[in-house]
N, C-alpha and C positions, 0 to 999 in steps of 0.2 A: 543779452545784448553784448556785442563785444567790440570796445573803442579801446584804441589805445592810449589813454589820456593817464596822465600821472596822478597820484594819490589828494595833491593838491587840485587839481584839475576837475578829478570828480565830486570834490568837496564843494567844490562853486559849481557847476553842474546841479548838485541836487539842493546849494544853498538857492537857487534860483526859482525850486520848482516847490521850496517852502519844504523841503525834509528835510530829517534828523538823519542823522545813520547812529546807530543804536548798537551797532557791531561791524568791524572789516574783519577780514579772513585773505588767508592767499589762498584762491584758487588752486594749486596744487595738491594740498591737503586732503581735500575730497577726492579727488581724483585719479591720485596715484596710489592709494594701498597696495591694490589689486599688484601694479606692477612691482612696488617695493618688495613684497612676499613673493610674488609670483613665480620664481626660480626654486629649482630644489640644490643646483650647485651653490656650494657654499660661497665660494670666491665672489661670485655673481649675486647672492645675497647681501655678502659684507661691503661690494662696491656703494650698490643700490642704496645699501642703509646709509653710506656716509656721503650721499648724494643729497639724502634727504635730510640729513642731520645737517649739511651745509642750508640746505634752504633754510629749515627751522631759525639758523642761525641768523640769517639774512634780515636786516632790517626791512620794515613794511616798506616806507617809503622807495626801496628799489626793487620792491617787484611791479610786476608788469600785470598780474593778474588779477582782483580782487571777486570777491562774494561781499557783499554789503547787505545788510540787513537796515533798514530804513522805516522810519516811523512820521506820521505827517503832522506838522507842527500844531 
């Protein structure tokens, strides 16, 4: 499913519907290996890695995408 609701937002969302969330994830991390690797130029490599070293960095609450892992109470 994909909403744009903030970190807080899905919290009450699924406190509503009686789940736990047991894990959050940013959706990027799954997603883009493929393209972080996926170049053999090097410059293009080392841009990409520090694109993703910036997200890593990024706190949860400002990203926009999650994976939840949810457990029913």
């Amino acid at each position: 499913n994909e909403n744009l609701l903030s970190l807080d937002q899905w919290q009450s969302l699924f406190d509503r519907q009686r789940l736990e969330v047991s894990r959050v994830r940013q959706d990027w991390w799954f997603s883009n290996r493929e393209w972080i690797l996926g170049s053999a130029h090097p410059l293009q490599l080392l841009k990409r890695s520090l694109v993703a070293l910036g997200l890593v960095c990024l706190p949860l609450r400002y990203t926009y995408q999650f994976i939840f892992v949810l457990k029913k109470r």
